[in-house]
N, C-alpha and C positions, 0 to 999 in steps of 0.2 A: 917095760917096753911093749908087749904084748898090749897091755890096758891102753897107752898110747895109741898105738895104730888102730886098734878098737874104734877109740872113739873116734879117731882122725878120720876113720872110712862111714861112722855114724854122721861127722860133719859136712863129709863129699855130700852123700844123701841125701842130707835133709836141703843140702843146699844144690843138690841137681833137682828134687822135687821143687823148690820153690822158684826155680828157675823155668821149669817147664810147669806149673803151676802158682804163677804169682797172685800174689792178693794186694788189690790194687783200695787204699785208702781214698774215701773222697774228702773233696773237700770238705767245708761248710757255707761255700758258699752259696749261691742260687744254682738249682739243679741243670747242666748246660751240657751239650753233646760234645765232649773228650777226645781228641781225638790223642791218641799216643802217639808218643814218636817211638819211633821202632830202630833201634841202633843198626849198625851197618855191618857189623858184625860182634853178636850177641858169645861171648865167650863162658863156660864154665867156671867159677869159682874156685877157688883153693882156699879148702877150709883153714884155719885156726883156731885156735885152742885160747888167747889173750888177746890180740889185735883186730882191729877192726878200722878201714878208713873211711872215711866220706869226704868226697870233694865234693864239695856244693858251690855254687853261685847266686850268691845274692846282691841285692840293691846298695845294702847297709849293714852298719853296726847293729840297727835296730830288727834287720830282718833274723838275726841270729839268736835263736829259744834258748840257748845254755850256754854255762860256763866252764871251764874247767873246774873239775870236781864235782861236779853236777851227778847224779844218779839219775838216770833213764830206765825207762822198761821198755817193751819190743811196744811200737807204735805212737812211743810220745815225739811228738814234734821238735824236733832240735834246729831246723834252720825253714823257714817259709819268708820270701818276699809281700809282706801282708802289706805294705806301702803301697806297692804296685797295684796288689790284686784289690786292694779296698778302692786305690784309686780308678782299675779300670771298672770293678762293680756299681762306682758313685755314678762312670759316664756312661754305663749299661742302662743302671736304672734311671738316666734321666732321659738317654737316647730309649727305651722304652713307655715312657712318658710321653713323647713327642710322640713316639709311635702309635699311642695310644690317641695321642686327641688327632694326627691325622686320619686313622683310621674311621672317627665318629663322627668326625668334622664334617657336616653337608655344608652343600651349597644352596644358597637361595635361589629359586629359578625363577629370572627375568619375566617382569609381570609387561605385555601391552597396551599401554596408559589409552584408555578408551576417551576419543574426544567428543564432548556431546555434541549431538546435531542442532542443527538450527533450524529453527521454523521456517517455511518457505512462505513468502509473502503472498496474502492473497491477490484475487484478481484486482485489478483497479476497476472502482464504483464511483461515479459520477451522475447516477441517478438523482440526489436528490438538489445537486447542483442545478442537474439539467432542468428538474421539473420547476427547479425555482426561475430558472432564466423562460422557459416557456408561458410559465406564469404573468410574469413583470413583461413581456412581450406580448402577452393577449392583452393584458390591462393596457399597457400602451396605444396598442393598436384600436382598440375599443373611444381610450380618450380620443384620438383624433378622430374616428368616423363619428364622434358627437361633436364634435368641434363643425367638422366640415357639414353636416347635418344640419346644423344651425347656423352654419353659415349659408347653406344652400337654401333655408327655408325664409331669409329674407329678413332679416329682423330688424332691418326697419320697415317693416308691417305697419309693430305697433304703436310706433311714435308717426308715423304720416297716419292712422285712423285719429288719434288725439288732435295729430295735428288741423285734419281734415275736422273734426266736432268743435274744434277751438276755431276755426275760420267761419262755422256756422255759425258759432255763437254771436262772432265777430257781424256777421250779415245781420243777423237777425237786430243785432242792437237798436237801440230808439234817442241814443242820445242824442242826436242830430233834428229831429224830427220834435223832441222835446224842447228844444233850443227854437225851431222854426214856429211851434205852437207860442211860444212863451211871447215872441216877438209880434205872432197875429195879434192874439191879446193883449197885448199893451197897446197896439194898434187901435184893438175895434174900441180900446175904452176913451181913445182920444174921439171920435168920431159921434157926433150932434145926432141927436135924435134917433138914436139905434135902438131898436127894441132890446127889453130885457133879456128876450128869450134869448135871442143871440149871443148875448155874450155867456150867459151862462153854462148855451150846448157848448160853447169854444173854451171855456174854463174846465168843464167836466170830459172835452177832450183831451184836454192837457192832464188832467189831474188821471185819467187812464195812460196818458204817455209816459208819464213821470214812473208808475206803478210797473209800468210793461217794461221800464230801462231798467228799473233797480235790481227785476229779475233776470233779466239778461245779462246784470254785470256780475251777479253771483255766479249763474252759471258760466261767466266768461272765466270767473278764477277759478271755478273746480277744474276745470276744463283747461288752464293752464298746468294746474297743479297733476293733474293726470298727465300730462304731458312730460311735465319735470320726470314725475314719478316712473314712467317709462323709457325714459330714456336712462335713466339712474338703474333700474333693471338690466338692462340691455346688456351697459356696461359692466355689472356683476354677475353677469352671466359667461358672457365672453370673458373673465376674468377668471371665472373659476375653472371652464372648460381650458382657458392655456394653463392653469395653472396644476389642473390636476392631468394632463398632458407632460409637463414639466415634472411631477410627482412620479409618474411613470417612466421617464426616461432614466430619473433617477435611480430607482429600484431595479430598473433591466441590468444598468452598468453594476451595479451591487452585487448581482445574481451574476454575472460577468467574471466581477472582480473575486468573487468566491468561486466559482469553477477553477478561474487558474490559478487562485492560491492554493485550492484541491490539488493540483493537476504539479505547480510546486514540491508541496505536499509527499506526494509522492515519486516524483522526482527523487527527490533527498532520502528518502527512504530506500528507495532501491539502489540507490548509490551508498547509502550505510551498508544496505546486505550484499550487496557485492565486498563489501570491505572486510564484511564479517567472513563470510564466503572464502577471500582470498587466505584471513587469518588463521579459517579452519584449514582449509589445505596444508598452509603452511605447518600448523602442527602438527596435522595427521603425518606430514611426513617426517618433520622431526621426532615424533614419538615413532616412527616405525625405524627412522633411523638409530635412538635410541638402544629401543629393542636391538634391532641386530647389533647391535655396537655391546648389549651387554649377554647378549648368546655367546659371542666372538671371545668377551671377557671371561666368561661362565668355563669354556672350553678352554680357555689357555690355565683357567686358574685350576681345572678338574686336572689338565694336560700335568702342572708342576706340582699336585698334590700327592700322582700317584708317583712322580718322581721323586719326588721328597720321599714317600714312602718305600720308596725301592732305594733310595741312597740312606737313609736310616736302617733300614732292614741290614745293608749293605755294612754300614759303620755297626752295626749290634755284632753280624755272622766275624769281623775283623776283631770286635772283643771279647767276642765268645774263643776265636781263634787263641786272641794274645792270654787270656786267664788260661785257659787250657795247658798255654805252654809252660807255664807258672809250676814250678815242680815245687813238690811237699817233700823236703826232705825227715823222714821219722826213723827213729831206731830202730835199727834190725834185731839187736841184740838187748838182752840186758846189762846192763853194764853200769861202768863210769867215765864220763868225760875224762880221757887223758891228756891231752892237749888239743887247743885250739889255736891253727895256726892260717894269719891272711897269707896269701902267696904274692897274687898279682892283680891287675885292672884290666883286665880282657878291652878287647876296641870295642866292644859292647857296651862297656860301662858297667858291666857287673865284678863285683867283688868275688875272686877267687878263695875260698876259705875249704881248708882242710879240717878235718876234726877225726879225732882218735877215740875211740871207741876198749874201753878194757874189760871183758868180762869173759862170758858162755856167750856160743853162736845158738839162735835162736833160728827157727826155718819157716817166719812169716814173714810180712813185709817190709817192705823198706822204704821205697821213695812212691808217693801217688804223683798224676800225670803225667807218667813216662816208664819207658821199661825200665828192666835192671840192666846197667852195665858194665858190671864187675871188674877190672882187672886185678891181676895178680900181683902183691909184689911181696917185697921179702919179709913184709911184716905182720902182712895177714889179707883182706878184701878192700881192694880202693873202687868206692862206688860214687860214680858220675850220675847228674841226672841233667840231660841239655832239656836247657828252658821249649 
């Protein structure tokens, strides 16, 4: 009886030290800030000498490490919700994944799509228009002061001097005179007893009259033919002078008609760059509108990234919370699985499971993420561990 109480008061001890000094097992899962739950009121142990209980709470069949009959040593795992804790680890580590690409995730910064400028239209030049219409207007001008020129100097001058040399020629003739000699002499030769002499000076005046008409009828047709020939002048002169009068009117309307098709020309041109004009504004605005439409974008998308990242952060610190609560249940003692027995289905949904413990009390751990909370009952240590 002595050796009894001995050791009974050996077993108080080691189990009031472990009590004000526990040793808390970690998990193995990723290293995460634990928070313990701290019972509400933390009771002393009552040692034993054979029994041992643990009430645990697990998901399953499959969260329970041993069987009855099983041999344990002080810290082997006999009950862990690893369903649970793998599955909140799988949404840790994917919601840290996310956490990850929104953290390195940039955003694009909205570029001002520059619109090229447009050449501005030079002056209008009408220079060589104009010189050409000054041109075809001197020439014009010019043809008529030789037109009226030569009309002013009279030209028929030269057909009344022909005409005036062709009336002399006319005067001067002898064919009349030729005809009146022809007719003495046939006279004197009918007439009785005429001397020789006579008729021969009146033959030898004839034969000078004949001589003096043939010349005056030559010169009567030069002198017609000069005549023709002058007047034939006159008329291609006066023909050329309207005609290149005519040539010149021409060429003014030409120099005319190319000014204002210059003058068209440009017209239409400025009426394009107005249009071009119009169509850059139009863009310049749309691309500023743009731009702000994708700052506005830029901002709202920066706005939900860092909330996205504060509601992830958020959903990690709740998994970090729920592993936490995840209690490891391990053997306090060395021992043997005595019995294993389910109780109940808590409204939580976790499985109520007791398990018997048979050996030596040991005075190290017993359950990680969470204290020890002992009670007492008539068969040895019933130990809780709330998730």
């Amino acid at each position: 009886m002595k050796l009894n109480i001995g050791a009974a008061i050996a077993v108080v001890s080691l189990a009031l030290g472990s009590l004000f000094h526990p040793v808390i097992v970690q998990s193995q899962s990723k290293p995460t800030p634990v928070t313990p739950v701290v019972p509400s009121k933390p009771t002393t142990p009552q040692p034993s000498s054979k029994h041992l209980k643990v009430l645990a709470s697990i998901s399953g069949t499959s969260d329970l490490k041993v069987h009855q009959g099983d041999t344990v040593k002080v810290g082997d795992v006999i009950a862990e919700r690893t369903t649970e804790r793998t599955h909140l680890e799988v949404q840790r580590n994917q919601e840290q994944i996310a956490l990850k690409k929104l953290e390195v995730s940039t955003l694009i910064q909205p570029q001002l799509h520059q619109i090229p400028g447009i050449v501005p239209l030079p002056s209008a030049n009408y220079a060589v228009e104009v010189a050409s219409i000054n041109a075809a207007s001197s020439k014009l001008n010019q043809a008529r002061t030789a037109y009226e020129l030569y009309q002013q100097a009279d030209p028929t001058t030269l057909t009344t001097s022909a005409a005036q040399d062709l009336s002399f020629v006319n005067e001067r003739s002898t064919s009349q005179a030729v005809i009146t000699q022809i007719e003495k002499v046939d006279q004197l030769q009918s007439v009785e007893d005429l001397p020789p002499e006579v008729l021969t000076h009146e033959q030898k005046t004839l034969d000078k009259l004949k001589d003096t008409d043939v010349k005056a009828n030559a010169e009567l047709q030069l002198k017609t033919a000069e005549v023709k020939a002058a007047k034939l002048f006159q008329a291609e002169k006066v023909l050329t002078l309207k005609s290149n009068i005519t040539t010149m009117v021409a060429e003014l309307q030409l120099a005319n008609s190319k000014l204002e098709a210059a003058r068209t020309h440009r017209r239409q041109q400025e009426y394009q760059h107005s249009i071009e004009l119009s169509r850059q504004a139009i863009a310049i605005n749309s691309s500023r509108q743009e731009f702000a439409k994708a700052q506005r974008e830029l901002s709202e998308s920066e706005r939900r990234r860092i909330l996205d990242i504060e509601q992830v952060r958020s959903r990690i610190a709740e998994i970090d919370a729920k592993i936490a609560q995840i209690a490891i249940y391990k053997a306090p003692i060395d021992g043997t699985i005595k019995r294993v027995k389910f109780l109940e289905q808590g409204s939580d949904g976790l499985l109520k499971v007791e398990i018997i413990l048979e050996g030596g009390l040991s005075s190290r751990g017993f359950i990680s993420g969470g204290q020890p909370n002992p009670e007492s009952s008539s068969r040895g240590f019933n130990l809780k561990a709330k998730p």
